[in-house]
C-alpha positions as CSV (number, residue, x, y, z in Angstrom):
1,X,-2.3,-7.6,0.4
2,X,0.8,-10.0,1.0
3,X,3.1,-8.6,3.1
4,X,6.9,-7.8,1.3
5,X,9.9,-6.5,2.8
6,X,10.0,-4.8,6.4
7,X,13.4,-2.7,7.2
8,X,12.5,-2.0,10.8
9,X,9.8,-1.9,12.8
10,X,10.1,0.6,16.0
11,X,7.3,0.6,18.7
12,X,6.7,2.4,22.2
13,X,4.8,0.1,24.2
14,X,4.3,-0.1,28.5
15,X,7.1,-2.9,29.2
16,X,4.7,-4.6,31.4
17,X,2.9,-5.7,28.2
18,X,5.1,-8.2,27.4
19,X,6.5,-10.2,30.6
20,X,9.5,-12.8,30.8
21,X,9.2,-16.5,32.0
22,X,11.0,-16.4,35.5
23,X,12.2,-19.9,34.8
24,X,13.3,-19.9,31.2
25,X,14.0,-17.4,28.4
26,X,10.8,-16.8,26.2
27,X,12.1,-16.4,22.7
28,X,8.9,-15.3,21.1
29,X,7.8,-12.4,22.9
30,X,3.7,-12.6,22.6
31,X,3.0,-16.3,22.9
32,X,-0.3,-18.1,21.6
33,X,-2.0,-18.8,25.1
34,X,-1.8,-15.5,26.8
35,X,-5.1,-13.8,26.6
36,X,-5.8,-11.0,23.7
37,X,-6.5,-8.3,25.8
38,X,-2.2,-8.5,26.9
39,X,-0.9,-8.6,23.3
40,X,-1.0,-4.5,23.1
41,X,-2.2,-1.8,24.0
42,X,-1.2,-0.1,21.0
43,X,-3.0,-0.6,17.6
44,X,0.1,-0.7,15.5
45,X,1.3,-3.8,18.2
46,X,-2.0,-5.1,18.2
47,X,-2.4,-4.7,14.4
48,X,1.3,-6.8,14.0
49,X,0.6,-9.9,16.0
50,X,-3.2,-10.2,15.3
51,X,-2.2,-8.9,11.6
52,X,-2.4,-11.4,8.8
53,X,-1.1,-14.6,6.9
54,X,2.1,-16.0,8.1
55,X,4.7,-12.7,8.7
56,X,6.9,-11.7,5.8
57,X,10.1,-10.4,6.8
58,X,13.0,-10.1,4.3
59,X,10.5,-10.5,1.5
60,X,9.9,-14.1,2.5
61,X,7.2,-15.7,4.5
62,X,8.3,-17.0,7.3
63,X,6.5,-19.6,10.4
64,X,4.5,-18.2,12.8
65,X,5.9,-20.2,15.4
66,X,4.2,-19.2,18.5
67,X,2.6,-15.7,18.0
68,X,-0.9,-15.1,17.8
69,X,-1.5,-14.8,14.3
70,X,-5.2,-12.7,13.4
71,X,-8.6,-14.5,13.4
72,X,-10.1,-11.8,11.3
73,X,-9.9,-10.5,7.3
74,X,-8.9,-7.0,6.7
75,X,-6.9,-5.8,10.0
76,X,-4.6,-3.3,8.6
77,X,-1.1,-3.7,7.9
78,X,1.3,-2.7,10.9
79,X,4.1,-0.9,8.3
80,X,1.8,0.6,5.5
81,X,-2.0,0.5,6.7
82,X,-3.1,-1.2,4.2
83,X,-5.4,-3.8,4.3
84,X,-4.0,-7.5,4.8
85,X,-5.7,-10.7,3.0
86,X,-5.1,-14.0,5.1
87,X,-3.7,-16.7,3.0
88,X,-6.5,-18.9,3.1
89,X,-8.5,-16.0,1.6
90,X,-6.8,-15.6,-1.5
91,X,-8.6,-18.0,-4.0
92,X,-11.2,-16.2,-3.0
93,X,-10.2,-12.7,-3.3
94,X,-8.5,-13.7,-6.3
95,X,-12.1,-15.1,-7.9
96,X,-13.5,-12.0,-7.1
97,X,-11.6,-10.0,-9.7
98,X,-11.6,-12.5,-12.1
99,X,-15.5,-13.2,-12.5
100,X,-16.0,-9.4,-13.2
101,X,-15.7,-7.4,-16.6
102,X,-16.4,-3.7,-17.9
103,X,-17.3,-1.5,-15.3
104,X,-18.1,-3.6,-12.4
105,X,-14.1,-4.6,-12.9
106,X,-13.3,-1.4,-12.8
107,X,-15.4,-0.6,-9.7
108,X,-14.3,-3.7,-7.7
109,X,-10.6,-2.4,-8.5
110,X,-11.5,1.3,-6.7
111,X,-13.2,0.1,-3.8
112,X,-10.2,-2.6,-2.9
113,X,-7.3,-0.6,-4.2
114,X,-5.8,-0.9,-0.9
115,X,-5.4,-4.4,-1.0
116,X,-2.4,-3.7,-3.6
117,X,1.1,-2.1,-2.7
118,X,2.1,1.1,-4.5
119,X,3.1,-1.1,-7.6
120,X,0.9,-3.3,-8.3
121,X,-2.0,-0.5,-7.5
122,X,-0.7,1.0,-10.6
123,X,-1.0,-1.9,-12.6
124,X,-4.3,-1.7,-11.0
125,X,-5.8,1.2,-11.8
126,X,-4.7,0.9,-15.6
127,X,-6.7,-2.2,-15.9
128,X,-9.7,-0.4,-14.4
129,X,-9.0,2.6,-17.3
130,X,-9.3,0.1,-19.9
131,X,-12.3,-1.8,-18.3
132,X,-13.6,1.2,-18.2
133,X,-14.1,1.5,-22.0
134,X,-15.2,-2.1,-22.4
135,X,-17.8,-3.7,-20.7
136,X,-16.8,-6.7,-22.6
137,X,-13.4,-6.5,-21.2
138,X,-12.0,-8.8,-18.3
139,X,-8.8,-8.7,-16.3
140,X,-6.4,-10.3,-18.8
141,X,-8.3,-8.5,-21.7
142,X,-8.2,-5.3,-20.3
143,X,-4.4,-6.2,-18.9
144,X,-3.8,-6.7,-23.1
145,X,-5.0,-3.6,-23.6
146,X,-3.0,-1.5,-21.1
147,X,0.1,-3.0,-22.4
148,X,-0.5,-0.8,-25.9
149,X,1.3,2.6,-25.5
150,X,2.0,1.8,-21.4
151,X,5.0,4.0,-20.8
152,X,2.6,7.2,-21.8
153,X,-0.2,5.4,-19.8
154,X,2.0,5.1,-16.6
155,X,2.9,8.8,-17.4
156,X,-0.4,9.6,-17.2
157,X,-1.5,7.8,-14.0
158,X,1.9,9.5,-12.4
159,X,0.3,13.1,-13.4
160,X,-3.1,12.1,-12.1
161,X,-1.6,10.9,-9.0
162,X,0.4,14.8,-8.7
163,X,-2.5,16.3,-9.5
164,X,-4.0,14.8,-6.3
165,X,-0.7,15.8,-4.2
166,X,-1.2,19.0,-5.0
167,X,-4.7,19.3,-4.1
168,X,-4.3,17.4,-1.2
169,X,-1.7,19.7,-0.1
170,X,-3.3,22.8,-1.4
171,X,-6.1,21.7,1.3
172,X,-3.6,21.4,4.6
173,X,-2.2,24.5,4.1
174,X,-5.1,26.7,3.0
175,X,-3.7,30.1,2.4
176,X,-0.5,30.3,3.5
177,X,2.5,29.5,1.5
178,X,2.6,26.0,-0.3
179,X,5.4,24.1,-1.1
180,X,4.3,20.7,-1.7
181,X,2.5,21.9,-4.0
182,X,5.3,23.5,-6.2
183,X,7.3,20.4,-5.9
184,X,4.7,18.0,-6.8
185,X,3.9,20.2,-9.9
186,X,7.6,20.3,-10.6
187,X,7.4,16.5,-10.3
188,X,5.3,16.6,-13.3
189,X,7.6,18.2,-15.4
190,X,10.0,14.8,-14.6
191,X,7.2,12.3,-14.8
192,X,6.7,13.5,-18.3
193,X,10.3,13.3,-19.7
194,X,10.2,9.7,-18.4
195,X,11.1,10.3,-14.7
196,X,9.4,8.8,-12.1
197,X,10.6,8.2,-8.6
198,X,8.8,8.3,-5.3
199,X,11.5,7.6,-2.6
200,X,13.5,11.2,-3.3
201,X,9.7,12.8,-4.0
202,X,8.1,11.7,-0.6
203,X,11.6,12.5,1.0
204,X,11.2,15.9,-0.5
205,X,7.6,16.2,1.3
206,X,9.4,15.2,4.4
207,X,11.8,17.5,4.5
208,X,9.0,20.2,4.0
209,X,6.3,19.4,6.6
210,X,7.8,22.0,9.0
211,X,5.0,22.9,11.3
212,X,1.8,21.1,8.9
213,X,-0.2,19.2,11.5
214,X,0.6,15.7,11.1
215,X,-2.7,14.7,10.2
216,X,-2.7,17.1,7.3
217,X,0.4,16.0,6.1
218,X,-0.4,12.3,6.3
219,X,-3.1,13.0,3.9
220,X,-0.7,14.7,1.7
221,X,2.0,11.6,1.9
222,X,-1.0,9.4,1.3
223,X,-1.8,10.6,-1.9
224,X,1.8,10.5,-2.6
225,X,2.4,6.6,-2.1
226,X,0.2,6.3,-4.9
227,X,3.3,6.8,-7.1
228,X,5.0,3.6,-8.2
229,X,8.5,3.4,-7.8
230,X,9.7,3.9,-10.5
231,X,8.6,3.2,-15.0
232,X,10.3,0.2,-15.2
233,X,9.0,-1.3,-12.5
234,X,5.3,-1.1,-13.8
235,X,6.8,-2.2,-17.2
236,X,8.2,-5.2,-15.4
237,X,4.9,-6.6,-13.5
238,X,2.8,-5.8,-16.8
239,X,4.8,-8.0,-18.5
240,X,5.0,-10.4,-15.9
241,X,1.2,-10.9,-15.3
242,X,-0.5,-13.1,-17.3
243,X,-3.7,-11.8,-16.6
């Protein structure tokens, strides 16, 4: 995945990680030639500066300059824990999808979903549906086909993703009383008169975690930022993609 936008990023970290030049001000804070081992000793620190491609902040890639940027493919996103795709590696990421068709399409689609954002997984996962059906079918054919009928197909994925809210849910709190559940299957009924929005739905499950363990209701969230952000922004990158 390609980093987008990052609001704020807020970290608790031992202050003699990072130490300042006696001489001079450092203006990068990790620089290239200190040793791995003193970059963090926290994973999401550790995941940021040995993270990806060149940083992203504002929605626009920016130099590098003297942090340590990662060696490896994969290291998981400091914001969202997704995965992260160097920028070298694209082409071939890229090649990967397109050289498939039918159901091994649709299967390379599930086992990297997490290479996409929330959006574009979407998109994602409809193109699997209709690869799904054809064997015959590659990305821009089966990207044709998902643009027949796609509001009640985004509907659709929206319900699906619900339906996995709720179980998900239904899980962390076993027995006792469930609301998650009852707003994700009130969600439903919006996602099928047209509307869908995550932000106020995942602030909803926010505001209801109470006591859940935070593990429980991470899994819970998780299946929840499978919702787009809204129909027309599916409709938009549909469109957009040329397959």
């Amino acid at each position: 995945m390609v980093i987008g936008r990052v609001n704020a990023l807020n970290f608790n970290y031992n202050k003699t990680i990072i130490t300042k030049n006696k001489e001079s001000d450092v203006s990068n804070p990790i620089d290239k030639t200190q040793k791995k081992e003193n970059i963090s000793s926290t994973p999401f620190l550790r995941a940021y500066f040995l993270g990806g491609q060149a940083l992203s902040f504002g929605g626009f890639a920016c130099s590098t300059g003297d942090f340590a940027v990662k060696q490896l493919d994969d290291v998981p996103c400091c914001c969202c824990g997704d995965r992260m795709i160097r920028g070298q590696q694209m082409p071939n990421v890229i090649q990967s999808f397109a050289t498939l068709k039918g159901n091994a399409l649709a299967d390379k689609i599930e086992k990297d979903k997490d290479y996409f954002r929330s959006n574009q997984r979407a998109v994602a996962s409809l193109i699997a549906d209709e690869a799904r059906k054809d064997d015959n079918l590659d990305v821009s054919g089966a990207l044709e086909k998902v643009k027949q009928n796609l509001p009640q197909k985004i509907k659709n994925y929206c319900i699906k993703v619900l339906n996995n809210v709720n179980e998900a849910a239904a899980q962390a709190y076993g027995k006792q009383e469930n609301p998650m559940s009852a707003a994700a299957l009130k969600e439903i009924d919006k996602v099928q008169a047209g509307k869908i929005q995550r932000m106020p739905f995942t602030e909803k499950l926010e505001s209801m975690k109470g006591d859940l363990q935070q593990s429980e209701y991470e899994k819970v969230l998780d299946a929840a930022m499978n919702l787009p952000e809204g129909m027309n922004t599916v409709i938009k990158i549909v469109n957009k993609e040329k397959g």
